[in-house]
Structure formats: structure tokens, C-alpha cells
C-alpha positions as CSV (number, residue, x, y, z in Angstrom):
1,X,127.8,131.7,-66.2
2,X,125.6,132.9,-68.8
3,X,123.3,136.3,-69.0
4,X,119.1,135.4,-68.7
5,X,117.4,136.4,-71.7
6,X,116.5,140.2,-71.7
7,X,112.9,139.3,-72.8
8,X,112.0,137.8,-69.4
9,X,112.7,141.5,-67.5
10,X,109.2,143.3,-66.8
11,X,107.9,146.0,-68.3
12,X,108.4,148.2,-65.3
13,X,110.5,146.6,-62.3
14,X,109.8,147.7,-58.7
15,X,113.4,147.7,-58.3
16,X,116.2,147.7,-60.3
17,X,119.5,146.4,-58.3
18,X,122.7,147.9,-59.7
19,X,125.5,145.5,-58.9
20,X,126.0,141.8,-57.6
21,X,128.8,142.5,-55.1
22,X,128.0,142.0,-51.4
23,X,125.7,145.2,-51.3
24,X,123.6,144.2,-54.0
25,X,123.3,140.6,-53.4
26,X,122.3,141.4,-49.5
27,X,119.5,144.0,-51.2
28,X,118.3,141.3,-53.4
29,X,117.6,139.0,-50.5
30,X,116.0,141.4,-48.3
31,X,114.0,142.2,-50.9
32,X,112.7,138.7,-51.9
33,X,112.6,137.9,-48.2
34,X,110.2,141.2,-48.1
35,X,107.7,139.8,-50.7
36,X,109.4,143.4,-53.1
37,X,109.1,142.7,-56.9
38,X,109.4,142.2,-60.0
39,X,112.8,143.0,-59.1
40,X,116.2,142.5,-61.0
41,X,119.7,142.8,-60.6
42,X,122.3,144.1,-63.4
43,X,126.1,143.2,-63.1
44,X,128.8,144.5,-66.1
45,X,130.7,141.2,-65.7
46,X,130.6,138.0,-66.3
47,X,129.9,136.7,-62.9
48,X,128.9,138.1,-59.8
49,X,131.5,139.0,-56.4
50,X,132.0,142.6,-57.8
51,X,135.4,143.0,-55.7
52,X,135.8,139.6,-55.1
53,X,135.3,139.1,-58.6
54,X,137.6,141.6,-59.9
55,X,140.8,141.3,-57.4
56,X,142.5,138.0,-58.1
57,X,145.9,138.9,-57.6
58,X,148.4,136.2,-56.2
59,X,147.7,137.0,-52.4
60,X,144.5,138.2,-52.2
61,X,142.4,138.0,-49.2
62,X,140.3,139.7,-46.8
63,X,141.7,142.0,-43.7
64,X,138.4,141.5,-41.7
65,X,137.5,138.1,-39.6
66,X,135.7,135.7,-42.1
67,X,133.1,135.3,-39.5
68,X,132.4,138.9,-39.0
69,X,133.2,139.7,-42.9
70,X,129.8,137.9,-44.0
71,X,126.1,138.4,-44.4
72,X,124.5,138.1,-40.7
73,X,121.5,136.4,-42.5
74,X,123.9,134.0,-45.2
75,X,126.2,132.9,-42.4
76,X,129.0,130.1,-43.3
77,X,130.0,128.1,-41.2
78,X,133.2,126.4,-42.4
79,X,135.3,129.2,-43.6
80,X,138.6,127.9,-44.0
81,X,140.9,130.6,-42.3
82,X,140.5,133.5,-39.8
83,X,141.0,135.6,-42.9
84,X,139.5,134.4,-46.1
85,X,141.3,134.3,-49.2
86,X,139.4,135.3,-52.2
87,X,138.7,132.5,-54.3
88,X,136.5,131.6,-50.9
89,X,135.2,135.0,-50.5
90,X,134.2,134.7,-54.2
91,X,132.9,131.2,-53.4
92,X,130.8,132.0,-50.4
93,X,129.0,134.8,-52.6
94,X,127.8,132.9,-55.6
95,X,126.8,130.1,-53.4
96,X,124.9,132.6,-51.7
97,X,123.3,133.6,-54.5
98,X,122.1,130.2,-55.7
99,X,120.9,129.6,-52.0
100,X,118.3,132.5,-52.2
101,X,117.5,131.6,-56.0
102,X,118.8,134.8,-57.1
103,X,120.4,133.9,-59.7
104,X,117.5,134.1,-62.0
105,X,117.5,137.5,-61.2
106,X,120.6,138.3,-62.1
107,X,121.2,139.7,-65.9
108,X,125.2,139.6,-66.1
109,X,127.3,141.4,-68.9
110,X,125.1,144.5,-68.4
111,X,126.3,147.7,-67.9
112,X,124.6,150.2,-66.0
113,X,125.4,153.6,-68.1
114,X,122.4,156.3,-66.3
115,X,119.1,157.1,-65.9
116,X,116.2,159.9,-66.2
117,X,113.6,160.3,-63.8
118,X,110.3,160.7,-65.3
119,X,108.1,162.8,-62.8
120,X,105.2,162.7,-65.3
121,X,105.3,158.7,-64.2
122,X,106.9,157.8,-61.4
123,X,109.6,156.3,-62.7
124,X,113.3,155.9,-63.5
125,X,114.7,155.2,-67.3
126,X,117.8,153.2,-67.3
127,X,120.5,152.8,-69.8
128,X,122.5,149.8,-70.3
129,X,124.8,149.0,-72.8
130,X,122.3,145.8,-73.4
131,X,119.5,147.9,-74.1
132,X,116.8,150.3,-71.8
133,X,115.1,149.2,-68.6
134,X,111.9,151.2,-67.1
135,X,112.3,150.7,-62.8
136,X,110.2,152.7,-60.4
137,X,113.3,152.4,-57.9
138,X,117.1,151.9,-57.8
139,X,119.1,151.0,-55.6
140,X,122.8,151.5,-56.7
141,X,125.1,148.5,-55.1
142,X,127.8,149.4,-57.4
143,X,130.5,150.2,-54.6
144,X,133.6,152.8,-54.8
145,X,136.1,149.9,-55.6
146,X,136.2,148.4,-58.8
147,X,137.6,151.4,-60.9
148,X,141.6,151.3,-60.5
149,X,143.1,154.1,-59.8
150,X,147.1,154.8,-61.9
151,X,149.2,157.0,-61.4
152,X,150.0,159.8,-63.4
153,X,154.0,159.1,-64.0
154,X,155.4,160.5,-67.2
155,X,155.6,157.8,-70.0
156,X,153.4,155.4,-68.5
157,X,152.4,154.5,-71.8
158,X,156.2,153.6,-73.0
159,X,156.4,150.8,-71.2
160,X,156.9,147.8,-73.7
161,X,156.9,144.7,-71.2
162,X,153.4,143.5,-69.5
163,X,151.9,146.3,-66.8
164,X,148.5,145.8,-65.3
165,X,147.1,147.1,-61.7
166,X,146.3,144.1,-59.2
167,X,143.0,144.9,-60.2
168,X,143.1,143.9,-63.4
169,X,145.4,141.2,-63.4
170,X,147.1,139.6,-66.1
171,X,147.1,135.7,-65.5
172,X,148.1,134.9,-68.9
173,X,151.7,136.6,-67.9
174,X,153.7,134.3,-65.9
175,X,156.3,136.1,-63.8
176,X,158.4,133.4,-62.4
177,X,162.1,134.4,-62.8
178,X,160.9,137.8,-64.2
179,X,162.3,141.5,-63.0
180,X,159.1,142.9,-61.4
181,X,158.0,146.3,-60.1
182,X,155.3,147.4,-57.9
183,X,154.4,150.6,-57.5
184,X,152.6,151.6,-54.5
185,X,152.2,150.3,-51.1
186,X,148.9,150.2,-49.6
187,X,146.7,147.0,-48.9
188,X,146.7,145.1,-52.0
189,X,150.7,145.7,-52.3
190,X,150.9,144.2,-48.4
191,X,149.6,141.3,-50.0
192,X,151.4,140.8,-53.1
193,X,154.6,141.1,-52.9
194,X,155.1,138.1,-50.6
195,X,153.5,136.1,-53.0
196,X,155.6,137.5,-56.2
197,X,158.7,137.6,-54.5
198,X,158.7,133.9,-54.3
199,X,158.3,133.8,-57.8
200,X,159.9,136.5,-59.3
201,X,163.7,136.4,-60.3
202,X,164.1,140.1,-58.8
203,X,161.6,142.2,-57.4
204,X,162.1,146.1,-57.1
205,X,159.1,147.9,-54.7
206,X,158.6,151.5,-55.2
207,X,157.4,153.0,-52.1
208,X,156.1,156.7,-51.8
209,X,154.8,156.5,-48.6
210,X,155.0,153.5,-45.8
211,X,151.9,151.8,-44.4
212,X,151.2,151.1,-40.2
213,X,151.1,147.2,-40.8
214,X,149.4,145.2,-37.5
215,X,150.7,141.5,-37.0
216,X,147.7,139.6,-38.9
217,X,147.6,136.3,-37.0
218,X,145.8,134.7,-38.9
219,X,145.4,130.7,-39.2
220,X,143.6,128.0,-40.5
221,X,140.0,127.3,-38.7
222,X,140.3,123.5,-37.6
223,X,137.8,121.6,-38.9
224,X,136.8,120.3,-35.6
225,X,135.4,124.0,-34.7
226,X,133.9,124.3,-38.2
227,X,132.1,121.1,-37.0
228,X,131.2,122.5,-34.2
229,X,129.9,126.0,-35.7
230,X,127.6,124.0,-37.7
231,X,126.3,121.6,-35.4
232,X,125.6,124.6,-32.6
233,X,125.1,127.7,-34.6
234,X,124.9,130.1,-31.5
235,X,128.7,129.3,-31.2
236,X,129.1,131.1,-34.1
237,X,127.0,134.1,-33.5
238,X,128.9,134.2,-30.2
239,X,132.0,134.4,-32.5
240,X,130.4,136.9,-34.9
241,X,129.7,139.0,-31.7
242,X,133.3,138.7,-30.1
243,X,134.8,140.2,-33.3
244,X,132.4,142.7,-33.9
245,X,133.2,144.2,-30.8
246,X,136.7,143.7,-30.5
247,X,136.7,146.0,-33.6
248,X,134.1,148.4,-32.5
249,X,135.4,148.8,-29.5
250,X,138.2,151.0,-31.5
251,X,135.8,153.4,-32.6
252,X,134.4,153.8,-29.1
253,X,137.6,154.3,-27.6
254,X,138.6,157.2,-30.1
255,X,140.3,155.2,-32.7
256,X,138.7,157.6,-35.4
257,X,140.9,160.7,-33.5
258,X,144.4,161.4,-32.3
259,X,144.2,159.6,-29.3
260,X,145.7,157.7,-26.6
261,X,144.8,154.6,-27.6
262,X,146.8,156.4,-31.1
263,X,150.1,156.4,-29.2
264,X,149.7,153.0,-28.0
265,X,148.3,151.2,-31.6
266,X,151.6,152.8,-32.9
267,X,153.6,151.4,-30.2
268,X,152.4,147.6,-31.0
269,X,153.0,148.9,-34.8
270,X,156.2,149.8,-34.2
271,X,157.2,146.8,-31.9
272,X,155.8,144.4,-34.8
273,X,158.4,146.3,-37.0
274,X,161.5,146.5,-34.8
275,X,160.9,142.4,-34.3
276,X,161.0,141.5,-38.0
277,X,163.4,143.9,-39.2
278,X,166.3,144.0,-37.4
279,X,168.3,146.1,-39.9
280,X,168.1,149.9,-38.8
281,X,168.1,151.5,-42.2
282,X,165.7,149.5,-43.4
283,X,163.2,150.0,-40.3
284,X,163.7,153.7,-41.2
285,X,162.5,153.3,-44.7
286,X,159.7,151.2,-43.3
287,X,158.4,153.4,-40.5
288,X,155.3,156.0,-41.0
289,X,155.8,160.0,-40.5
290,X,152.3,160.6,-40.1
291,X,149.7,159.2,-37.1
292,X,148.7,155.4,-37.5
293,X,144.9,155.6,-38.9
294,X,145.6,158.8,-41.0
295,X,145.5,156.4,-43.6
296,X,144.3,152.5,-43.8
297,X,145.9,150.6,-41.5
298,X,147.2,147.1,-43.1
299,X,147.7,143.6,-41.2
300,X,150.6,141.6,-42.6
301,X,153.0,138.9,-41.1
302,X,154.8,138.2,-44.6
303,X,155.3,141.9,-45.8
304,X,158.3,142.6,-44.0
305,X,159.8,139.4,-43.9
306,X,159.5,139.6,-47.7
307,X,161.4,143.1,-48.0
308,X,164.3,141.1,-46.5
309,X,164.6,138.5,-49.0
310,X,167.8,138.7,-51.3
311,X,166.1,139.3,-54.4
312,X,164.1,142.3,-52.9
313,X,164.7,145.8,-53.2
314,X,163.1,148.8,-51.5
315,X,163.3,152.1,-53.7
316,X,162.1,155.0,-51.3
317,X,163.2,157.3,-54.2
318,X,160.4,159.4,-56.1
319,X,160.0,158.2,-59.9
320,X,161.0,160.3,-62.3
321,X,159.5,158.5,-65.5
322,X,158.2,155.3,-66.7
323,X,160.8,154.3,-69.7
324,X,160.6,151.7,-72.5
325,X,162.7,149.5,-70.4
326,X,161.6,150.2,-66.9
327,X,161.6,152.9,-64.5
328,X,163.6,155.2,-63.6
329,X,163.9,157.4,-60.2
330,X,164.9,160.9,-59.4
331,X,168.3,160.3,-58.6
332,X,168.5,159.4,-62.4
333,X,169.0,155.1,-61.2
334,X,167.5,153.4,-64.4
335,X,165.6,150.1,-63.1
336,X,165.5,147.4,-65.4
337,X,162.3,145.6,-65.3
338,X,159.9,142.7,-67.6
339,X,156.8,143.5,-65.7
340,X,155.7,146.1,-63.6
341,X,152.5,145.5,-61.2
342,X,150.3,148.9,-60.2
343,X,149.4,148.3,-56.5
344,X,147.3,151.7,-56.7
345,X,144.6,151.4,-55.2
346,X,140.7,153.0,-56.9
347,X,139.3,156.2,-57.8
348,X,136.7,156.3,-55.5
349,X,135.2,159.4,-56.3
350,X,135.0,159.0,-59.9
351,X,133.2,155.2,-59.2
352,X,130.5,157.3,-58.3
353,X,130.1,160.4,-60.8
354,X,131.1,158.5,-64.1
355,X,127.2,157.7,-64.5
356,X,124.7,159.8,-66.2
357,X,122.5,160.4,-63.6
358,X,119.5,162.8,-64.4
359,X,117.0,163.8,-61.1
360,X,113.9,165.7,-61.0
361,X,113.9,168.7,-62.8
362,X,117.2,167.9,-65.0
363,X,119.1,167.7,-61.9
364,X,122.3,165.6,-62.8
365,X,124.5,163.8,-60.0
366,X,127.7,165.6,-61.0
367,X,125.8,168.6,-60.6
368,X,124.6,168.0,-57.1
369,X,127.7,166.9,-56.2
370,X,130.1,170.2,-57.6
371,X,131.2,170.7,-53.9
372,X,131.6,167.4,-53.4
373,X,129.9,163.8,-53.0
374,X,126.9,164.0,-50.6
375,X,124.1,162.2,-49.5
376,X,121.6,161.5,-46.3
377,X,122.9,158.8,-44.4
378,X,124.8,158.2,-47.1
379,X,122.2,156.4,-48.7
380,X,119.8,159.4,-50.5
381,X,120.6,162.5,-52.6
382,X,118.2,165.1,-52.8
383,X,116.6,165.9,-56.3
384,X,116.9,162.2,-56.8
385,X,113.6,160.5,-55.8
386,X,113.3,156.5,-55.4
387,X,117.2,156.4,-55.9
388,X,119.4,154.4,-53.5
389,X,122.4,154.0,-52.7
390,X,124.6,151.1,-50.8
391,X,128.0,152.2,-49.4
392,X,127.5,155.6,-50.6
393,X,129.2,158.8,-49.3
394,X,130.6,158.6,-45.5
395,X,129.3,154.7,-45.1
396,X,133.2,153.5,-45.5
397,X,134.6,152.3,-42.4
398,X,138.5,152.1,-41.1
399,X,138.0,149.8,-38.0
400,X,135.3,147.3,-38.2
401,X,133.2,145.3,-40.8
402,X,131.7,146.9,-44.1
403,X,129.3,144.1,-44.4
404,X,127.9,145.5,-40.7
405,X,126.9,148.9,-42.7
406,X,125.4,147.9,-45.9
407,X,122.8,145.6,-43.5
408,X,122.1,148.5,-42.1
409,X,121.6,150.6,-45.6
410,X,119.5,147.7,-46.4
411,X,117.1,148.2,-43.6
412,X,116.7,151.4,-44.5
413,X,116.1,151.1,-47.9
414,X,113.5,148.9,-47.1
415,X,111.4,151.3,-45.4
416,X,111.6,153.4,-48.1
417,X,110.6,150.8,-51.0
418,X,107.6,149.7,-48.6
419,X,106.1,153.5,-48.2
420,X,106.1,152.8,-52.1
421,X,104.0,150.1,-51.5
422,X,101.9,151.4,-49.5
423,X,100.7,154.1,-51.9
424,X,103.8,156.8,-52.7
425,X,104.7,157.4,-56.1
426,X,107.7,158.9,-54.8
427,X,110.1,159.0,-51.8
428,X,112.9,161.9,-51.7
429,X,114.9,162.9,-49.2
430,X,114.1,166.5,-47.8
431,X,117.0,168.9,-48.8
432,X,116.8,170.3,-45.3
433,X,117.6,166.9,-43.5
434,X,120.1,166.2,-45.8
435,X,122.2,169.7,-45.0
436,X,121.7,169.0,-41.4
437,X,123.2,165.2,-41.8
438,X,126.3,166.3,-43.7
439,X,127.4,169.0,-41.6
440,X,126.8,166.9,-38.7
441,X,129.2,164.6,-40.4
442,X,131.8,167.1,-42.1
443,X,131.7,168.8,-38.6
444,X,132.5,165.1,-36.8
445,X,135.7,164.9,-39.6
446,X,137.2,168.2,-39.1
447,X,139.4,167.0,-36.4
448,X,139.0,163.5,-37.3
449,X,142.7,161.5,-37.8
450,X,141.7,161.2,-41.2
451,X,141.9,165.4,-41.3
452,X,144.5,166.1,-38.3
453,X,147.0,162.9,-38.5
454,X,149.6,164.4,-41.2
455,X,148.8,162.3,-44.4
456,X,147.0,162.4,-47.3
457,X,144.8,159.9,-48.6
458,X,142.1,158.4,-50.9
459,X,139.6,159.1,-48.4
460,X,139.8,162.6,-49.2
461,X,138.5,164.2,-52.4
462,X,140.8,166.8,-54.2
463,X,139.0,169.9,-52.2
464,X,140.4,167.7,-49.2
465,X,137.0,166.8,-47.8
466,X,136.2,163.3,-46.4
467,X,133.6,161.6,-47.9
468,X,134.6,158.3,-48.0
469,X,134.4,157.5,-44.2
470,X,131.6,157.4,-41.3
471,X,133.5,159.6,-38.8
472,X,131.9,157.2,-35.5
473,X,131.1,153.5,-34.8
474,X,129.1,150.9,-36.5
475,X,126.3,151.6,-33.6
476,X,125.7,155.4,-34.2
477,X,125.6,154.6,-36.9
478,X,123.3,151.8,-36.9
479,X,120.8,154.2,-34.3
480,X,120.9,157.1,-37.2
481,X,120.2,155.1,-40.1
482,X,119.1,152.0,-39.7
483,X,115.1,152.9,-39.8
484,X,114.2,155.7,-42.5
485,X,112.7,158.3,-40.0
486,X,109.3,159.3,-42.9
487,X,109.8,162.9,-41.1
488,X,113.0,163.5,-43.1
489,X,111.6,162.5,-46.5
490,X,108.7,163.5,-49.0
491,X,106.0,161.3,-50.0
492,X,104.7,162.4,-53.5
């Protein structure tokens, strides 16, 4: 796909859209659907998906239902599989997208870099590494995953064989009957290392900390039902419905604290271990020290049946250094490898703080946000008038869909972009409702499982605050922020 022509944007958009992931595709529609406009979206790549886009690693799919992990207002109704892998995640999106005729609206290879509110006009000035935009809203759609995270290992950098993050993957490098590495083990790991260790001559997995893995179940969608879903589309909303509250129901039931319903999640955990890994040692390396939920839980039926494979190893030993050759662990065990694979996960926090983000009064994002990330309903920051933001701070979920929150952010958005209609120059959110919302939340998270169930993880920032989860279900959730209550923001 090719870029539109820069001479077709406006001379002042309504709204800019930052991104062309699910967020910012769902905001584009609602928009259009709204009669909102001139309106445009900017992607940095090539094509649109953002995550979707981005992770194409052998493996890769979603952990969510397909019917519950799409746009209530875009359904599909002939997703392949229970879980959808991501060429047809990737698929569904740009189809999607040339369904609502957005792509006219799209300008790709166009980095969003900041922005400076003008109070003397009303309006935001954006820089892009394709030249400057004038919006009098934004509505950042840029997500917190699509900046890998590495690790910082002593000589990363000597490495002289291929080493990418699954993120970023290589697909010129073939590694069948290669010596690969991966290093980590959190969801995209789960899903790779099946996948390479079919291909892969040897492959070595260096482990720092083992997941909770669920049995996955998942299984091709017959095409007779797909039939069926688009013949009588209620059967499918019925089915949208049954898993959104099989998964909600987790969050009512006190899945976001140490709970009973803790104890017995680790049991079925534990029993899905214990039956595909008979070997004792082996189960010990594999089994958790710290409460299931403290970090993201992972559904896999190939993960441990791939541990077990011949040319597998397991390294539960720390890594001393990265070599020119390999990598070698704290008990001084040099690992000979051609290619090693970061399964690392993203730096979240810095997704959000690498722009240059300039407020009213000179305010700058990174400033605002010294004691950590923060916003109202995780959508608005104050000091920041007509700015946005989709899956912001605390909007992350660990139990049910994302796509259910960023419908919600979406509503709420739109309230705010019509009072700008309807005569506002400006909509900001009032400093005092935005205190109150985030210690409501940070006082929800202090004895959250996240805070109290012994790990640590990249939902927490380096103070070892939260504020990369929505401490409570998809309906509180939905009650709080679905509407934008006028009361909490300024009209100027």
C-alpha cells in the first residue's frame, strides 16, 4: 500500500488520529459514522494492523476468542479458528478498513513525533517526520505495544550471528537446522518455540522466570457454523456474549485479587502441567513461585509438549553475558548458538513518554507524568486540552477483551469531540477529577494480585506503581467511562 498525497490533508483537521491499529481504526469509524471531520489518520508503517502488523513471528496468534477479540460494530463472521492467528487478525483489520472507506484517510509512512498546543487558537501543532499538521483534536491510538523491550545483558551487542526480538522479526533468516536461543518466556515465547523447535536443529530456552500457562483449546471453527453465523447473525452475538462473560465473570469473582477462585485457577494450572510433563525435574523448572495472575497468564497446549522434544533444552540458569559465539550463563556453561530470538516483551511506559508532547502553558507530557503515567479514565491528562488517548494509563486488561475497552474509550471520546461542535474551543479535563480517578484506581491496586502476588512485572513502572491495568471488570468500567460526565471537564 502506498501513502495519499500530503496535499490532500486540510488546512486544519477536526481530528487528527494517531495510529491505525485496532484503537485507531474503531475511532476513525465512529467518527465518520458521527458525521466528525475533516479527519485523518497517521500510521509510521507501511500498512495498517499496528500489533498485528508488527508481530509476525512463526506462531503468532491471539489469546482471546476471535469472536470476542473484534470490533462489536465490524463483526466477522467466518473467523477460521477459536483463536485467530495473525495473518487473519491482520486480514480482518485492513478489510475493515476498506469496508468503512477509511483508507483514504489513512496517510501511512508518517510518524507522529509531538505537538504544541496553541491556546491563542485553539489548536494543536503536530510534527511528523513527513512534514507539520494543524488538528484542533487528537486522539492518540498509538498503543503501549509496538516498542520492544531488550534486555540489558552484558555484550549484547557482540553477538555476530542474526538476533532480532519477535517483534521485529527477521524473515530473511531461515533457521531450519540452526542452534537457536530464546530469551524470555512470556506470551510471545509460549508461542514460538513450538513452532521453531520443529525447525530448528537445536533449540536452547532461557528462562528467568516460569509463566501460569491455561490448556488453550483452541480449534478450527467448522465452516458449517461460520455458515451459520452469517446466515443468522444473532447466533453470533449470542456467541460474542457467552465469551464475554465467561471472561468477565473472572473479574467479578475476584480474579484481579488473591482469591479463592486464585487457589483453584492454580490448581487447573498445575493439573495441566503435571499431565503433559511427566518428568519431575522438569515440572519443577516449569512451575511458578509467585500467585497465578501476578503476572499475564498464558494459554498454550504446544509449550510444554515442546520443552520435551529431544532437541530442546531448558536453561533455568541466570545469563552471565552475551558472547561473540553465544551465551553464556552464570555457572560459566558457554552455549553455542547461530541465532538467538528476544522473546522480551515492550516498554510500555516509554511507548508513551518518547513523544514531545507540549500542553497549555508549556506543560510537557514527561513533565506531568514525573511521578508516573496518569490520566482520567485513562483517556485525558490534565494541562492537555482536546488531547485523547485510546488504551491509555490503567485501560489494560488481564482477563477479558481489550477490544471491549477501547469501544468504550471511543464513546467517550465522542462526547468530548461533539461539545467541540457544539461551540467549545476547548475540552480539558478538570485537575480535580483527575486526582480523584487515580487514587480511586491506585487505591483499588494496592492490594491488587498485580501488587500482593509475589512477582514483578511489566505492568509496573520502576517506582513499582501500576499503570498499565484497570484494577476491576469491563462493566465498571464501562459505567465510569463510557459517557464523558461535562461536570468533570472545562469547556473554554
Amino acid at each position: 500500500m502506498t501513502a495519499p498525497a500530503t496535499a490532500s490533508v486540510p488546512e486544519t483537521l477536526e481530528v487528527l488520529i494517531v495510529g491505525a491499529g485496532f484503537s485507531g481504526l474503531a475511532m476513525a469509524i465512529r467518527c465518520r459514522q458521527a458525521g466528525i471531520g475533516p479527519l485523518r489518520v497517521i500510521e509510521k508503517a507501511a500498512d495498517i494492523g499496528g500489533t498485528w502488523r508488527e508481530n509476525t513471528y512463526p506462531g503468532a496468534a491471539c489469546d482471546v476468542p476471535s469472536h470476542l477479540y473484534s470490533l462489536s460494530f465490524a463483526p466477522k463472521a467466518d473467523w477460521s479458528r477459536m483463536y485467530a492467528p495473525q495473518p487473519e487478525i491482520q486480514g480482518y483489520l485492513r478489510d475493515t478498513a476498506e469496508r468503512h472507506g477509511l483508507m483514504p484517510l489513512i496517510q501511512l509512512g508518517t510518524a507522529f513525533t509531538g505537538a504544541t498546543w496553541d491556546e491563542a487558537r485553539a489548536v494543536w501543532h503536530v510534527k511528523t517526520d513527513r512534514g507539520p499538521l494543524t488538528a484542533r483534536a487528537i486522539v492518540s491510538a498509538m498503543g503501549g505495544l509496538h516498542h520492544p523491550a531488550y534486555p540489558d545483558l552484558p555484550g549484547r551487542d557482540a553477538f555476530t550471528g542474526p538476533a532480532f526480538h519477535t517483534a521485529a522479526w527477521d524473515h530473511a533468516v531461515d533457521l531450519a537446522g540452526k542452534r537457536v536461543g530464546v530469551i524470555g518466556t512470556g506470551a510471545s515465547a509460549v508461542q514460538v518455540v513450538p513452532e521453531l523447535a520443529k525447525r530448528a536443529a537445536h533449540l536452547t530456552l532461557f528462562q528467568r522466570t516460569p509463566p501460569w500457562i491455561m490448556p488453550k483449546h483452541d480449534h478450527a471453527i467448522p465452516e458449517a457454523t461460520q455458515a451459520r453465523y452469517r446466515r443468522l447473525p444473532f447466533l453470533r452475538q449470542l456467541e460474542r456474549a457467552r465469551l464475554f462473560w465467561l471472561h468477565e465473570l473472572r473479574a467479578l469473582f475476584g480474579f484481579t485479587k488473591v482469591s479463592k477462585l486464585t487457589k483453584q485457577a492454580e490448581g487447573l494450572a498445575r493439573h495441566h502441567l503435571a499431565k503433559a510433563v511427566p518428568e519431575r525435574a522438569l515440572r519443577a523448572k516449569l512451575t511458578p513461585n509467585y500467585r497465578l495472575g501476578c503476572k499475564r497468564v498464558l494459554i498454550s497446549d504446544e509449550y510444554y509438549p515442546a520443552l520435551q522434544r529431544p532437541n530442546v533444552t531448558l536453561e533455568t540458569g541466570d545469563i552471565a553475558r552475551i558472547t561473540e559465539g553465544g551465551v553464556t550463563t552464570a555457572d560459566g556453561h558457554a552455549h553455542a548458538l547461530d541465532a538467538i530470538v528476544y522473546a522480551t516483551g515492550f516498554d510500555v511506559t516509554g511507548s508513551f513518554t518518547r513523544m514531545d508532547l507540549v500542553g497549555r502553558d508549556g506543560l510537557r507530557l514527561t513533565d506531568a507524568w514525573a511521578d508516573g503515567m496518569g490520566a482520567y479514565q485513562g483517556i485525558t491528562v490534565a494541562g492537555f486540552p482536546n488531547y485523547f488517548m485510546l488504551l491509555g494509563p490503567n485501560t489494560g486488561l488481564g482477563h477479558n477483551s481489550i477490544i471491549s475497552m477501547i469501544e468504550v474509550q471511543a464513546r467517550h471520546v465522542l462526547d468530548c469531540l461533539e461539545a467541540l461542535r457544539k461551540g467549545a474551543r476547548a475540552i480539558e479535563v478538570r485537575p480535580e477529577a483527575q486526582a480523584r480517578f487515580l487514587d480511586r484506581i491506585q487505591t483499588r491496586l494496592a492490594n491488587s494480585i498485580w501488587q500482593t502476588g509475589g512477582c514483578r512485572s511489566w505492568y509496573l513502572d520502576a517506582e513499582g506503581r501500576n499503570t498499565t491495568l484497570w484494577p476491576d471488570s469491563v462493566m465498571a468500567y464501562r459505567r465510569s467511562a463510557r459517557r464523558a460526565r461535562m461536570a468533570d471537564y472545562r469547556l473554554g
